[in-house]
C-alpha positions as CSV (number, residue, x, y, z in Angstrom):
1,X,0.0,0.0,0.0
2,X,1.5,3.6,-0.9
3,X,2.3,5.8,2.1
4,X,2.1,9.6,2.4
5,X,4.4,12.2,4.6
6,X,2.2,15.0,5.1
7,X,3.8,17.9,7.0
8,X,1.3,20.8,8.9
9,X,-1.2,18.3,9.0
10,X,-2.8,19.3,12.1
11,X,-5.8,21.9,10.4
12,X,-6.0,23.6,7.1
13,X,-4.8,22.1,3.6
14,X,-2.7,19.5,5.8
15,X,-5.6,18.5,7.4
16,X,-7.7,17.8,4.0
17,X,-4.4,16.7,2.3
18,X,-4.5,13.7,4.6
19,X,-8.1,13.1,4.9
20,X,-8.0,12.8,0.8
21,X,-5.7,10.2,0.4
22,X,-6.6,8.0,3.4
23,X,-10.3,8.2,1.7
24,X,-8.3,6.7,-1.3
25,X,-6.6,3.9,0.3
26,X,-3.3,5.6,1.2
27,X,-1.1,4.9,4.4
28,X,-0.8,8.3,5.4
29,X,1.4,9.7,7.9
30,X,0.3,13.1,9.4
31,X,2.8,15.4,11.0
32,X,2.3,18.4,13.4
33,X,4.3,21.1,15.7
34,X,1.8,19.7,18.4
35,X,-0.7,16.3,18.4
36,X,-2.6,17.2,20.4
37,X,-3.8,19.5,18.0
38,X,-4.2,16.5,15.7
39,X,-8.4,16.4,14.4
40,X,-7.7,13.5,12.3
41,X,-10.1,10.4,13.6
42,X,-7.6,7.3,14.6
43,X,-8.1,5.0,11.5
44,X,-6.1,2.3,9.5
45,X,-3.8,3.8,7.6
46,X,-3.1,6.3,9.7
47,X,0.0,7.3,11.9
48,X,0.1,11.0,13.5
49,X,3.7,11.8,15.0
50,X,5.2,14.9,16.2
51,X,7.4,16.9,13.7
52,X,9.2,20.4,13.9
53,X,10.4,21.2,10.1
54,X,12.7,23.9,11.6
55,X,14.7,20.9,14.0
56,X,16.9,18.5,12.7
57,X,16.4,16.0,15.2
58,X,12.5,16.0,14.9
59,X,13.1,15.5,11.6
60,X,15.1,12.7,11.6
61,X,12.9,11.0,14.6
62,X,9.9,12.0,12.0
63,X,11.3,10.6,8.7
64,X,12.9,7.2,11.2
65,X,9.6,6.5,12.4
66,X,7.7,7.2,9.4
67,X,9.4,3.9,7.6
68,X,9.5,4.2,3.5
69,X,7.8,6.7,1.7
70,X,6.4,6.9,-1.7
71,X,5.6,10.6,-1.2
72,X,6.1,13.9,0.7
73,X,3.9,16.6,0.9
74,X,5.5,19.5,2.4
75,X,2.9,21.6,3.6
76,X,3.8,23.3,6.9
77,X,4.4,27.3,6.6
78,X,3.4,30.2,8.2
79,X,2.2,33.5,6.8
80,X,3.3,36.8,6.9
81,X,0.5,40.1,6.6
82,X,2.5,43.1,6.6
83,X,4.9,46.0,4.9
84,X,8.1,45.7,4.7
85,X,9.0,48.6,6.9
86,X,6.9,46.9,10.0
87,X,8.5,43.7,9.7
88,X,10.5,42.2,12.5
89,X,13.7,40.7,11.3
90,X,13.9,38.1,13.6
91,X,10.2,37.0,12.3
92,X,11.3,37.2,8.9
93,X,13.9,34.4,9.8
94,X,11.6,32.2,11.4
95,X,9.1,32.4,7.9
96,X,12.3,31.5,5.6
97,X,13.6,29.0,7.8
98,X,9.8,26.9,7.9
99,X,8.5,28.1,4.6
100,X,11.6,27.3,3.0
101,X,14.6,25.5,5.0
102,X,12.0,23.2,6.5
103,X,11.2,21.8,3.1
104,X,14.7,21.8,2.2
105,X,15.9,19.8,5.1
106,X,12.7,17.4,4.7
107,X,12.9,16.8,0.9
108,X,16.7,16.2,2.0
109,X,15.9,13.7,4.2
110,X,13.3,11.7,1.9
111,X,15.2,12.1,-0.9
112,X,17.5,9.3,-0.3
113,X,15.4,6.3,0.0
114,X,13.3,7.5,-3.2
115,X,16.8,7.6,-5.3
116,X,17.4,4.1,-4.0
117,X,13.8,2.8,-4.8
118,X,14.2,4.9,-8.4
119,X,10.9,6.2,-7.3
120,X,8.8,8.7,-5.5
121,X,7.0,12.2,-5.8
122,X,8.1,15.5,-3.5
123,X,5.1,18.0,-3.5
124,X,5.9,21.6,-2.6
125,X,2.7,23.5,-1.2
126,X,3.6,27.0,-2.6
127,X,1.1,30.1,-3.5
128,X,-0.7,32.0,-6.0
129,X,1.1,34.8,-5.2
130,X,3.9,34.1,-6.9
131,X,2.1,34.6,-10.1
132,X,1.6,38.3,-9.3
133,X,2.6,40.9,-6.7
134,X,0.5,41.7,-3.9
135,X,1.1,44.7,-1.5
136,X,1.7,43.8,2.6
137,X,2.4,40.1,1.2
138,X,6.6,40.6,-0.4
139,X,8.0,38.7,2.4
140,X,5.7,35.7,2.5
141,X,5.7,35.9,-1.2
142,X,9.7,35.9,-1.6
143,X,9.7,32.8,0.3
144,X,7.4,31.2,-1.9
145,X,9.1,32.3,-4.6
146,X,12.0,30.7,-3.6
147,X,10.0,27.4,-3.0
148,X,9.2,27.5,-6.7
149,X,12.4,27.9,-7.8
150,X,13.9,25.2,-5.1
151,X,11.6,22.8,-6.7
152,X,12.0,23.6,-10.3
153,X,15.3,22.9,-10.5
154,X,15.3,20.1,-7.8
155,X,13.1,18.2,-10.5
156,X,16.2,17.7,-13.3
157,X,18.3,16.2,-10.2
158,X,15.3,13.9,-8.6
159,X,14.4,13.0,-12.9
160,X,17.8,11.6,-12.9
161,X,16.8,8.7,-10.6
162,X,12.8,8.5,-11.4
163,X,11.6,10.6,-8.4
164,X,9.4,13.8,-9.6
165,X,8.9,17.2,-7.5
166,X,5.8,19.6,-8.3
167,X,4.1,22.5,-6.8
168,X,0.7,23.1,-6.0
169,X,-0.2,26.8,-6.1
170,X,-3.2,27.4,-3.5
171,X,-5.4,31.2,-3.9
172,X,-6.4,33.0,-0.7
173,X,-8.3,30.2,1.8
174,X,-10.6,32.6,4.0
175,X,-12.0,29.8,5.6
176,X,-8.6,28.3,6.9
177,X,-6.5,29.4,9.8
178,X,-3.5,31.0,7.3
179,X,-4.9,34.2,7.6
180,X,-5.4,34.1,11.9
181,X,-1.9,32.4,12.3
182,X,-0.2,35.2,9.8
183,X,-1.6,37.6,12.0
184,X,-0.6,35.6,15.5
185,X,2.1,34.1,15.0
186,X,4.2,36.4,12.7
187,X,2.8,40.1,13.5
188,X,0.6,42.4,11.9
189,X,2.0,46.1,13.0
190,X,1.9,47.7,10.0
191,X,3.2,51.5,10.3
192,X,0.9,54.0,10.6
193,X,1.8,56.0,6.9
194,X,0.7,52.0,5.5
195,X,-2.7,51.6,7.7
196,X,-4.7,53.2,5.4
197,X,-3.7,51.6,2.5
198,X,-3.3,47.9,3.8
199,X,-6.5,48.0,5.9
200,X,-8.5,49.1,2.1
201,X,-6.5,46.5,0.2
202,X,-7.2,43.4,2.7
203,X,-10.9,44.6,2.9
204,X,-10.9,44.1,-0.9
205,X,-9.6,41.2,-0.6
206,X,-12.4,39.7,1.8
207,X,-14.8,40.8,-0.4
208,X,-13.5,38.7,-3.1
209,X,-15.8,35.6,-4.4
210,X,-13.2,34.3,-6.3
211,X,-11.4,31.9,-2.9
212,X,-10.0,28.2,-2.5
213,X,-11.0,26.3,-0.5
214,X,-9.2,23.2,1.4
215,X,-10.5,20.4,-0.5
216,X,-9.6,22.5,-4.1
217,X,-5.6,22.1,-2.7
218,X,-6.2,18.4,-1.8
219,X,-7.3,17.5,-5.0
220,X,-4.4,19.5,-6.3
221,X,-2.2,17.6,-4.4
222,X,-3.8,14.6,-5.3
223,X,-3.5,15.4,-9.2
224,X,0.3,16.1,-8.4
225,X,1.4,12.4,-6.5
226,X,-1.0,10.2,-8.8
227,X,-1.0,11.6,-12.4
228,X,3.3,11.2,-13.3
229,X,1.8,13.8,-16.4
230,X,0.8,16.5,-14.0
231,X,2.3,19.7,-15.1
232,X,5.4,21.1,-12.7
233,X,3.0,24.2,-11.1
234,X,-0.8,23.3,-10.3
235,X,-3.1,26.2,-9.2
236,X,-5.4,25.7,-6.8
237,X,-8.4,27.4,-6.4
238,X,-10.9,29.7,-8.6
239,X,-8.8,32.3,-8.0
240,X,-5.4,30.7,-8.5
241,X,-6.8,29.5,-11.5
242,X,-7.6,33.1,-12.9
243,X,-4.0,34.2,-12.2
244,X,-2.3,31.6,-13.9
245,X,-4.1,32.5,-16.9
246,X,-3.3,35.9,-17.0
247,X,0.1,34.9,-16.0
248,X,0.2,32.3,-18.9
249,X,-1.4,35.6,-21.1
């Protein structure tokens, strides 16, 4: 039976990632800061463990315990609302090194077993806004951006032994916690000369009708592990699909 590494499992597109492909007969191992946070029911198939993309050692107790793997979905990240100018360094760090050392170090860890086998998929959870530049979003988008080309190129090495990387490229999700734990966890002080401006622009953006939702990103993910002619960058999402066009125009 195929088995699944899904990182940020614990609520969001993890949690839907993982709920998809145990509904399709996938071993699926779901990974989380915290389990106790875990709202996956217990289940065959399923193994929940503890894993912090930005430690080494969880994720080499993660990745050990896991056993082999004939995919990784890295999916944990955090989010970043803000101007550049009210952005604390120290919480720019901590977004690069989940967003985009964590997948590093976990696509590092995976990789080896898959070369051996001469097999496997690495899914990178990215963004649609990478297709196009959003104000109060350049740092979370940089990271992303540096996902996408991580994974690109990644894919020429991986071809070499018959293991295949993609991206899937999720819109705005109002209904998940991204928005919340952006906020929370990373800081939302945005200097007074930018209030004005950001507070107009996000209200805009709640208004929109055009949003993903979880199970648009599954299926996405889905497409990316089970069809080997997927293209490299799936959108995700009515609205990620409208900016891919226009980036494709």
């Amino acid at each position: 039976m195929p088995r699944i590494l899904v990182t940020g499992a614990s609520s969001g597109f993890g949690l839907a990632i993982a709920q998809t492909f145990l509904s399709e007969g996938w071993e699926v191992v779901a990974t989380m800061r915290d389990v106790n946070a875990n709202q996956l029911p217990a289940t065959d198939g399923l193994e929940v463990l503890p894993l912090d993309v930005t430690h080494a050692q969880s994720i080499n107790s993660a990745i050990a315990a896991a056993g082999p793997l004939h995919a990784l979905v890295n999916n944990a990240g955090v989010g970043m609302l803000n101007v550049l100018e009210g952005a604390d360094i120290g919480k720019v760090r901590e977004l690069f090194e989940t967003n985009v050392i964590g997948a590093f170090a976990m696509t590092k860890a995976v990789l080896p077993q898959m070369r051996e086998r001469r097999a496997g998929v690495i899914v990178n959870v990215s963004s649609s806004v990478t297709l196009k530049p959003f104000p109060a979003l350049s740092i979370y988008s940089a990271s992303k951006a540096a996902l996408n080309a991580f994974t690109e190129s990644l894919a020429i090495e991986a071809a070499l032994f018959g293991v295949r990387t993609r991206l899937v490229l999720p819109g705005s999700a109002p209904a998940t916690s991204f928005g919340k734990n952006a906020v929370s966890r990373m800081g939302m002080d945005i200097p007074e000369p930018y209030t004005d401006f950001v507070h107009d622009y996000l209200a805009g953006l709640r208004s929109s009708t055009e949003v993903t939702t979880s199970e648009n990103v599954a299926q996405a993910v889905w497409q990316a592990v089970t069809n080997e002619n997927s293209p490299m960058r799936i959108p995700a999402g009515a609205d990620a699909w409208t900016l891919a066009a226009r980036d494709a125009g």
